[in-house]
ROMI-115264 format. One record per residue (C-alpha): chain; residue number from 1; z, x, y. Coordinates in pm, 1 decimal. Layout:
N
NODE chain resi       zz       xx       yy
NODE     A  NUM        Z        X        Y
...
//
This chain:
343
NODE chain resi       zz       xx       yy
NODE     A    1   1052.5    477.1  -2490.6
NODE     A    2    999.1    487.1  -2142.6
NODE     A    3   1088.8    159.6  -1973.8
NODE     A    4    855.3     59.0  -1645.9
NODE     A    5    901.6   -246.4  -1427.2
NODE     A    6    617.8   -331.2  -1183.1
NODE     A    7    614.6   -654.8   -917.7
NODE     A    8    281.4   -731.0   -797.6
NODE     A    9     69.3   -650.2  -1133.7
NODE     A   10   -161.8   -931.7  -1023.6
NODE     A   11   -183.0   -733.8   -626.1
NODE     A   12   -442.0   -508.3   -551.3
NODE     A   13   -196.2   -231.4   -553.7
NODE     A   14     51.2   -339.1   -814.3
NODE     A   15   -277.1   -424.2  -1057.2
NODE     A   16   -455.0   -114.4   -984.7
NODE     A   17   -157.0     88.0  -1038.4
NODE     A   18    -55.4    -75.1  -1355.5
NODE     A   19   -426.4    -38.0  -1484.2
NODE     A   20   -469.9    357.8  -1409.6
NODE     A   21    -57.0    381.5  -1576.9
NODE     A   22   -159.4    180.4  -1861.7
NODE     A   23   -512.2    367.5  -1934.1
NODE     A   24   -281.5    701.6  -1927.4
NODE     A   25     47.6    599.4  -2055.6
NODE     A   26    -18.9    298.4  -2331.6
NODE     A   27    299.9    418.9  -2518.5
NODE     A   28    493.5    264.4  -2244.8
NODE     A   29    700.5    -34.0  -2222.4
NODE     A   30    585.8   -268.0  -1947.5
NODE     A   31    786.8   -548.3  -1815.9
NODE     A   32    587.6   -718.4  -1496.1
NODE     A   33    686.6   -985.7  -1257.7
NODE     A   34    464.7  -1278.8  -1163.1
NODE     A   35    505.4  -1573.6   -988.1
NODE     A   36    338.1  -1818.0  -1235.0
NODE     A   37    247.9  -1854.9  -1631.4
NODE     A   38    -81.3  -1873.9  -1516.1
NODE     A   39    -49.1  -1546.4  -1366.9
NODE     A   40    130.0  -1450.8  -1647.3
NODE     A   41   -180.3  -1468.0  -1862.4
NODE     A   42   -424.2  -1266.8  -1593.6
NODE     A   43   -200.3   -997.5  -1673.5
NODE     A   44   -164.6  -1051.3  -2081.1
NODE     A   45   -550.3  -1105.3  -2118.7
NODE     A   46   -642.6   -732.6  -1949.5
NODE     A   47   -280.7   -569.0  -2082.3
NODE     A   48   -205.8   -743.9  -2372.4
NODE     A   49    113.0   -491.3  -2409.0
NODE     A   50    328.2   -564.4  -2098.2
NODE     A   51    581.0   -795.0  -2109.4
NODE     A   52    582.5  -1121.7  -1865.4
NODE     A   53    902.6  -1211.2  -1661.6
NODE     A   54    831.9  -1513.8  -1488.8
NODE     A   55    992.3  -1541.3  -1097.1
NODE     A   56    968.5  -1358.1   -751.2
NODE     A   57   1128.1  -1177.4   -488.4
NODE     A   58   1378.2  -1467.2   -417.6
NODE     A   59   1462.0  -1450.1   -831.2
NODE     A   60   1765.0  -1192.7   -729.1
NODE     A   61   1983.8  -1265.5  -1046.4
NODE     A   62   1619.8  -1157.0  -1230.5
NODE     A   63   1505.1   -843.9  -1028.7
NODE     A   64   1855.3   -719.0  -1073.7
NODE     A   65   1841.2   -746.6  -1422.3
NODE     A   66   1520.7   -591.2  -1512.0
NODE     A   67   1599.4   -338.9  -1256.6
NODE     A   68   1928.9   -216.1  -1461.8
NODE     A   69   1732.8   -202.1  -1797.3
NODE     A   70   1403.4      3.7  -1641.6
NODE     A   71   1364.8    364.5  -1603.4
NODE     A   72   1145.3    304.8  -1344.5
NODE     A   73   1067.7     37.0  -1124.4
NODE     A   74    750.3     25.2   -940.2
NODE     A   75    758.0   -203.3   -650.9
NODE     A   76    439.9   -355.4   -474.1
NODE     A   77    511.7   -747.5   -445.0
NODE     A   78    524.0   -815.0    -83.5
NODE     A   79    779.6   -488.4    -98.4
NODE     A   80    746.2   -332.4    243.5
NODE     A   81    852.7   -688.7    438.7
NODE     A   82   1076.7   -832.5    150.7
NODE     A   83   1463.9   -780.2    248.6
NODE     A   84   1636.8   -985.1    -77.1
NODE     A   85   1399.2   -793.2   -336.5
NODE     A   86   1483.0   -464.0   -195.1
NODE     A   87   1832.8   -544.0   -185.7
NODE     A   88   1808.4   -690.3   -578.8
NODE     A   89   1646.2   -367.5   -654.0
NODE     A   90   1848.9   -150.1   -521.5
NODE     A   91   2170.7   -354.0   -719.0
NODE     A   92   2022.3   -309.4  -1044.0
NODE     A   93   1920.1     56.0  -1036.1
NODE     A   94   2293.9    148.8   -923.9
NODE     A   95   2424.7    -73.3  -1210.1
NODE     A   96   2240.8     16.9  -1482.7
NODE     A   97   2208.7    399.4  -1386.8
NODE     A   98   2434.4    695.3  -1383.2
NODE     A   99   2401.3   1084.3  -1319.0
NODE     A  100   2293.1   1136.9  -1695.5
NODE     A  101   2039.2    855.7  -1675.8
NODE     A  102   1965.3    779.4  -1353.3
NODE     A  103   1697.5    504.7  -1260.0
NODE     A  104   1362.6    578.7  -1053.2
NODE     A  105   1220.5    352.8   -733.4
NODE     A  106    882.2    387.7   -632.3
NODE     A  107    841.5    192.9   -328.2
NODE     A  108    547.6     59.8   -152.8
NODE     A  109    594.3     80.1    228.4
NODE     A  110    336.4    116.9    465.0
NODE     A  111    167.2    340.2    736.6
NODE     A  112    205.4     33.8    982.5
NODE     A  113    545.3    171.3   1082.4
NODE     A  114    349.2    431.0   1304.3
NODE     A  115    213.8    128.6   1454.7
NODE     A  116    559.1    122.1   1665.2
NODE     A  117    474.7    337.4   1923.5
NODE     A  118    158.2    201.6   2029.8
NODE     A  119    353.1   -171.6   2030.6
NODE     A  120    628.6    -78.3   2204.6
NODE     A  121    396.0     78.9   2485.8
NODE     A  122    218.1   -246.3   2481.7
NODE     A  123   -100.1    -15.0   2430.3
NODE     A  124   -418.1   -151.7   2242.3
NODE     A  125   -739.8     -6.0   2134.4
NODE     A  126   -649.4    364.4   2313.5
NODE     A  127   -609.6    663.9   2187.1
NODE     A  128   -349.9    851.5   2074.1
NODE     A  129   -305.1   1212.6   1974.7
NODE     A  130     36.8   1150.9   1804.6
NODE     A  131    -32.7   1295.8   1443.9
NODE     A  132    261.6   1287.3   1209.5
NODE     A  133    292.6   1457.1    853.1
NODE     A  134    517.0   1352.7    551.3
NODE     A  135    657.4   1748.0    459.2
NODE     A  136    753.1   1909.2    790.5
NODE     A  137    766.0   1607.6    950.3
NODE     A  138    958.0   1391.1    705.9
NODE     A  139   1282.5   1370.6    965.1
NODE     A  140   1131.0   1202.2   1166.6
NODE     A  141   1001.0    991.2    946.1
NODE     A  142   1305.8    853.1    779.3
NODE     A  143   1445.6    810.0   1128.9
NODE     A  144   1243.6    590.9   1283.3
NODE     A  145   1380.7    300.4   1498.4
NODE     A  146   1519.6     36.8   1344.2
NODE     A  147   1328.3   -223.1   1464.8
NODE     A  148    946.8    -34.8   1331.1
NODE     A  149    729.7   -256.7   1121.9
NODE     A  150    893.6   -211.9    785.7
NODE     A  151   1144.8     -9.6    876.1
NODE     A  152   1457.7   -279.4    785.1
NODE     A  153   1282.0   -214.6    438.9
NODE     A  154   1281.5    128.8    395.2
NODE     A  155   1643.1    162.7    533.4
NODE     A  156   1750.8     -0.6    188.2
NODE     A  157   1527.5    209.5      4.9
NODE     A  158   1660.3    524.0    127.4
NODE     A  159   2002.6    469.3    177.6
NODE     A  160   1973.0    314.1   -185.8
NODE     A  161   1878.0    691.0   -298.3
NODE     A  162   2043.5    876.9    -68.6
NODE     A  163   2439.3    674.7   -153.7
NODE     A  164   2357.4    662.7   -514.5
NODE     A  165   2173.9   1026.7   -521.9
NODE     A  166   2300.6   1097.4   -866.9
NODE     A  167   2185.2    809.2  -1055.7
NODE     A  168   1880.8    630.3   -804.7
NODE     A  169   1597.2    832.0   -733.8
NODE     A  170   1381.2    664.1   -489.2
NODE     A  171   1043.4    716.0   -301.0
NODE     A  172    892.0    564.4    -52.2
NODE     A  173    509.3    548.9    -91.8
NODE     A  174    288.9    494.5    229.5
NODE     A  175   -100.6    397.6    190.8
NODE     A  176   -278.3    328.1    530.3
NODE     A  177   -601.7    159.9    490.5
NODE     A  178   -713.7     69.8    156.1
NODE     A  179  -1018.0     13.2     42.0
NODE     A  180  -1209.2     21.1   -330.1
NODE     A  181  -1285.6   -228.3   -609.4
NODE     A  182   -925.7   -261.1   -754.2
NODE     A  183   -919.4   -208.3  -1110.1
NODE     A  184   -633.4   -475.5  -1201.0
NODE     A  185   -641.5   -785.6  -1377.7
NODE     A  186   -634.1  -1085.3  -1009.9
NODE     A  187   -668.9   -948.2   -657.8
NODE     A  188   -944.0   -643.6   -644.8
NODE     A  189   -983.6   -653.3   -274.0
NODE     A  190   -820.1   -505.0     81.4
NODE     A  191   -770.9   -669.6    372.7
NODE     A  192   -823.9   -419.4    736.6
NODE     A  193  -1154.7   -377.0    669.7
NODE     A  194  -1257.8   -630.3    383.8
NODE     A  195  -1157.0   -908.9    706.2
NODE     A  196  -1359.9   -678.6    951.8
NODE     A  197  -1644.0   -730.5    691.5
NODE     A  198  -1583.6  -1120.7    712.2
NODE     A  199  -1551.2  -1191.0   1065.7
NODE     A  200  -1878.2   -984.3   1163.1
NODE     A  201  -2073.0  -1178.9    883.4
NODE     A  202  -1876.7  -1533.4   1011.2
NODE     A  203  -1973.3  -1460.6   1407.6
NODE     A  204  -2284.7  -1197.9   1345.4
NODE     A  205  -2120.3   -920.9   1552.5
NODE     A  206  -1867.6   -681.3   1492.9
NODE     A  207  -1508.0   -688.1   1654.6
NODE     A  208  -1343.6   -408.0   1860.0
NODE     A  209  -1025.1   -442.3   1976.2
NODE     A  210   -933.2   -345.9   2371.9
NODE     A  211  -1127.9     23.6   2369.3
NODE     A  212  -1212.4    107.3   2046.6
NODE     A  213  -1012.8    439.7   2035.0
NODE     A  214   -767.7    356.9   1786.0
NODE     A  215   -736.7    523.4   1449.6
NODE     A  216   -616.2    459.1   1094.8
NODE     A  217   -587.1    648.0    797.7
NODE     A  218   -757.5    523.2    467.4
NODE     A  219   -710.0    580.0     54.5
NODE     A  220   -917.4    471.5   -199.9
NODE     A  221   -755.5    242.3   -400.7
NODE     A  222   -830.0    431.6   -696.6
NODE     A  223   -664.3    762.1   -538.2
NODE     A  224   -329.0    568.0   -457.8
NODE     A  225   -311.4    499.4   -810.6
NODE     A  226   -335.9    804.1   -906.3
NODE     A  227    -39.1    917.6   -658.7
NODE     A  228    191.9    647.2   -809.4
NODE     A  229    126.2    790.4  -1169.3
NODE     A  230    236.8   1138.4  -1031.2
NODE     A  231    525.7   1035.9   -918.7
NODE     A  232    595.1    825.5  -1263.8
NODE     A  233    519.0   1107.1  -1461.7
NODE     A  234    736.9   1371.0  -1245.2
NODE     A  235   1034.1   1111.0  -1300.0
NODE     A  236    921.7   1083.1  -1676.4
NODE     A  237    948.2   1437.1  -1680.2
NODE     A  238   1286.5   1478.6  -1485.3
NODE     A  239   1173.0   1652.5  -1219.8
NODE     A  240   1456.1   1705.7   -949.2
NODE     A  241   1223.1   1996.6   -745.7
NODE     A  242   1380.9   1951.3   -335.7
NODE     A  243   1215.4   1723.8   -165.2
NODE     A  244   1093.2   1460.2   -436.6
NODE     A  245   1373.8   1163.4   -395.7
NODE     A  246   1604.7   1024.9   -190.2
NODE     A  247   1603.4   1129.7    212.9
NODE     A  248   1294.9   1336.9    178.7
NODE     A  249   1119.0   1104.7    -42.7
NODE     A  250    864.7    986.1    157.5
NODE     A  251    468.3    993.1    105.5
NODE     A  252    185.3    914.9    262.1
NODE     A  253   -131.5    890.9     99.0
NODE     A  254   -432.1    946.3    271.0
NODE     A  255   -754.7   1121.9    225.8
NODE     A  256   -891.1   1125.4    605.2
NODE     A  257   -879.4    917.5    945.7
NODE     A  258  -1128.6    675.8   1118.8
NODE     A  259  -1194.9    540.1   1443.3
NODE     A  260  -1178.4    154.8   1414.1
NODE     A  261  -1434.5    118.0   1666.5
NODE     A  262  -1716.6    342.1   1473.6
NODE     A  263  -1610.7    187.6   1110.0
NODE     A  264  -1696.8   -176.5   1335.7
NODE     A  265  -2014.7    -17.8   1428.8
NODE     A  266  -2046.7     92.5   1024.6
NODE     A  267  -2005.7   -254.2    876.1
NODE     A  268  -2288.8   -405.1   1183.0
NODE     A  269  -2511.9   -154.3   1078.2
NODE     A  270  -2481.9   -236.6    676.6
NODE     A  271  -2477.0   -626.9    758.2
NODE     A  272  -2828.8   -585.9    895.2
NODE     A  273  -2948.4   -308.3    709.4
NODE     A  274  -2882.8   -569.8    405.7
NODE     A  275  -3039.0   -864.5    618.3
NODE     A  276  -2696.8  -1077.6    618.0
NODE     A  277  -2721.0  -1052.2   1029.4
NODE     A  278  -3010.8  -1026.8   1210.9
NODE     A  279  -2869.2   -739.4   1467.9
NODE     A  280  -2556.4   -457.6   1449.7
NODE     A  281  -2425.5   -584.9   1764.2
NODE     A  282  -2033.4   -602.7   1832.5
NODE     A  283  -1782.6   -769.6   2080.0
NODE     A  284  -1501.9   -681.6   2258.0
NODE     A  285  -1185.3   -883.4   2169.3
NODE     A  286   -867.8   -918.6   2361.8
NODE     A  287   -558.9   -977.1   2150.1
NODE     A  288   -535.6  -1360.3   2208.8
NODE     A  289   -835.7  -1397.5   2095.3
NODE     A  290   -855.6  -1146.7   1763.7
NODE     A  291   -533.3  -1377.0   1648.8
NODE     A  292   -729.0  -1701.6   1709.8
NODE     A  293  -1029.8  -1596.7   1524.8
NODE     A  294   -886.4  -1329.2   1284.9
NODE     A  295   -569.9  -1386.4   1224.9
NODE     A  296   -287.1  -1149.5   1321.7
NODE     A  297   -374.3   -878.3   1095.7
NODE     A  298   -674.0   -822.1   1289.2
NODE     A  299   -447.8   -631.5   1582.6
NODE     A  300   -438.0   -317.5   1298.9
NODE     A  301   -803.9   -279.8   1485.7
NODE     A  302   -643.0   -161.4   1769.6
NODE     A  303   -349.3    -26.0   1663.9
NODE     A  304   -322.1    374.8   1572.6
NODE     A  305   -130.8    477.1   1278.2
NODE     A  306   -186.8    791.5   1185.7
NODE     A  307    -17.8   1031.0    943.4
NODE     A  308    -98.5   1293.5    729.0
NODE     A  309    -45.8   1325.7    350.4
NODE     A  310    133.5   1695.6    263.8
NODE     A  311    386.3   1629.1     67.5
NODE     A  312    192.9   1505.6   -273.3
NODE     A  313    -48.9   1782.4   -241.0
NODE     A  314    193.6   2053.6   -228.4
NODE     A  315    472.6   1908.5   -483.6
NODE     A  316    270.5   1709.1   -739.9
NODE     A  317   -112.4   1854.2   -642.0
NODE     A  318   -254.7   1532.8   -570.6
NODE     A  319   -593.1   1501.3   -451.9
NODE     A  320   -826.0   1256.5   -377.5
NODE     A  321  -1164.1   1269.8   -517.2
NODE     A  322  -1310.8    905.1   -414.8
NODE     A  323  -1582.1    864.2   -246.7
NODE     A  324  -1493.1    806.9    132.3
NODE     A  325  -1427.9    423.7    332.9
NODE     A  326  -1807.1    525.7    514.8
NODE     A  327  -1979.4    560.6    171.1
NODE     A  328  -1781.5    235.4     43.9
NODE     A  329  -1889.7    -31.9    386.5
NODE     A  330  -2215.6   -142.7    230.8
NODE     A  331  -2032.2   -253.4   -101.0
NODE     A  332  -1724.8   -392.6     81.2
NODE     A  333  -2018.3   -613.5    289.4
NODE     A  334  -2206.7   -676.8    -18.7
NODE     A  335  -1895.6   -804.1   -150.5
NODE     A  336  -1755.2  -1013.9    127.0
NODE     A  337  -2115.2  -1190.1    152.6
NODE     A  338  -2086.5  -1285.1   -188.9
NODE     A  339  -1748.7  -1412.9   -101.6
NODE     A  340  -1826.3  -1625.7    185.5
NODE     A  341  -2125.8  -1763.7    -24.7
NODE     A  342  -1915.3  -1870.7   -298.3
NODE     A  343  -2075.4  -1649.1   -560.5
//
């Protein structure tokens, strides 16, 4: 019996993920961590199977524990900013693993570590033609400086796989901006361009950040699933191919790139095509005042991280086959009107 542990079952990644595994994999054993009974039961009512542990990423003496039991633990709670869960993690895999059963890590980091250049530079809403890939590229990846969004994070991840090779197989898994109805059994929603969506219905026009020349990747929600699934299943299978764990281990997961500026221009358009806003105007925001009104997530609008995804495709054939972030604006502003409208 193959023994999975997932944090964040009630996140939009962690519930999606645990949804398209348990669809394709009900013979599993499912242990998931949540915060509350309450969230407990979200889970239980849509996956009546999975077991409930009840705690969160400061429960060490827990996500130890139920680290050393699984085969594989699947981590999405909070897991690219979350220093004591990575370190649990990493404990309990090197416990309760050895060369002839060794324990696998699937990591959720995030494409905001390419934001790094662009803050360091003190650059915002320009363009950049720095392009990295996950396969020939993947040095660089795993080297970035040590003070990169996330990148305390994925230190303990990979030195996690790469000191304990034999018996913890890690990878990192990278989505950029992600977008879909999640599937899970709580949270079905982003955040980059589900708060774009908000703000342009809350002030009628459409932000863009310094010059609008920044780009993102995106991933359907349902896509990333799919990637995470792979990677279960190749560890399921016990796949060692080069290249799969530990200090090449690293994946984005991407299916294209977009301007932030034109998808601000998209979600205008949609608003008052679907009479929410009477024009498809935008504004021009400095920093200051995207954190005032926005929050600081909103400075992803200006920010370019972009980074493409080579290293599923050629070891595992993944593919995306959503439909793309242009096609999905007027549902994400259909949605986010309902929101603000309590409905």
């Amino acid at each position: 019996m193959v023994k999975i542990f997932i944090t964040g079952a009630t996140g939009y990644i962690g519930g999606d993920t645990l949804y398209e595994l348990y669809e394709k994999h009900p013979d599993f054993e499912y242990t998931a961590l949540v915060r509350t009974p309450e969230k407990g039961k979200q889970v239980t009512s849509k996956f009546p199977k999975v077991r409930i542990v009840q705690g969160d990423n400061d429960s060490t003496d827990l996500l130890r524990e139920e680290s050393s039991k699984a085969d594989i633990v699947i981590h999405t709670a909070d897991a690219s900013d979350n220093v004591n869960a990575a370190n649990a993690i990493a404990e309990g895999l090197a416990k309760g693993h050895n060369k002839t059963n060794p324990g696998y890590w699937l990591h959720t980091g995030g494409t905001g570590i390419l934001t790094y250049f662009d803050t360091r530079d003190g650059k915002l809403g320009e363009n950049s033609d720095k392009l990295f890939n996950d396969l020939e590229g993947v040095d660089e990846l795993v080297n970035l400086p040590s003070e990169a969004f996330h990148r305390n994070v994925d230190e303990i991840v990979l030195n996690s796989g790469t000191q304990h090779a034999d018996s913890v197989k890690t990878a990192i898994v990278c989505p950029p901006t992600i977008y879909g109805n999640g599937r899970g059994p709580s949270l079905t929603r982003g955040r980059q361009v589900y708060e774009l969506a908000k703000l342009t219905l809350q002030r009628s026009k459409a932000p863009i950040i310094g010059s609008g020349k920044a780009r993102w990747n995106n991933i359907h929600v349902h896509d990333l699933s799919r990637a995470f699934v792979l990677l279960v299943e190749a560890a399921v299978a016990g796949k060692t191919d080069d290249g799969l764990w530990g200090d090449k281990g690293y994946y984005f997961t991407e299916n294209g790139e977009h301007y932030w500026s034109e998808i601000a221009k998209r979600v205008a358009e949609s608003a008052k095509s679907q009479g929410y806003i009477e024009s498809a105007e935008t504004e021009d925001l400095d920093e200051s005042t995207a954190k005032e009104v926005a929050g600081f997530e909103s400075i992803s609008w200006g920010l370019n991280s972009r980074g493409e995804a080579r290293r599923l495709k050629k070891l595992l054939g993944w593919k995306p086959v959503e439909r793309s972030l242009e096609d999905e604006i007027p549902t994400i502003v259909a949605n986010e009107q309902r929101r603000l409208k309590g409905l």
